[in-house]
N, C-alpha and C positions, 0 to 999 in steps of 0.2 A: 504494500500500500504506500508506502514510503518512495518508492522508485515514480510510481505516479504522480502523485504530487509533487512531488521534486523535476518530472516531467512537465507536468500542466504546469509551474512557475518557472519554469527556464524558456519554454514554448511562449509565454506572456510576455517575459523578457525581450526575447526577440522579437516579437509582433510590435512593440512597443518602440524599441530602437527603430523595424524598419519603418514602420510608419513616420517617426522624428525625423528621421533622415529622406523619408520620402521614397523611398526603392517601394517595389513591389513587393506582396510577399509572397513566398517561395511554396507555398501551401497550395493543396487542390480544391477544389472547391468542398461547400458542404455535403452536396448530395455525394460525393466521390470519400468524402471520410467515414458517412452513414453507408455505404458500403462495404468498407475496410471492418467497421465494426457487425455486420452486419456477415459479412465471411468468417470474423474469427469466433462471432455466437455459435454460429453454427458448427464452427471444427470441433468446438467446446462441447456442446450437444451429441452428435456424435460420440467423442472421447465418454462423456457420464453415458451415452445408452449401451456403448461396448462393454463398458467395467458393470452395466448390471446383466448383463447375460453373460 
């Protein structure tokens, strides 16, 4: 849990810089991250239906 949050405020960070600075950000859009999470649900899912059979 640690590594996440420590992920989500380094992530803030740099959103924050590049905005300041003005560059783009280097990020895909949202529908494209709700997919990312959206594949690893389901690897996840999978992995607990295996371990109960």
């Amino acid at each position: 849990m640690l590594q996440i949050v420590l992920s989500l405020i380094g992530g803030l960070l740099v959103g924050i810089l590049f905005k300041f600075i003005k560059l783009p950000v280097p990020a895909p859009p949202l529908i494209g991250i709700v997919g990312v999470i959206g594949i690893f649900l389901g690897a996840q899912l999978v992995t607990a239906a295996l371990s109960l059979f």
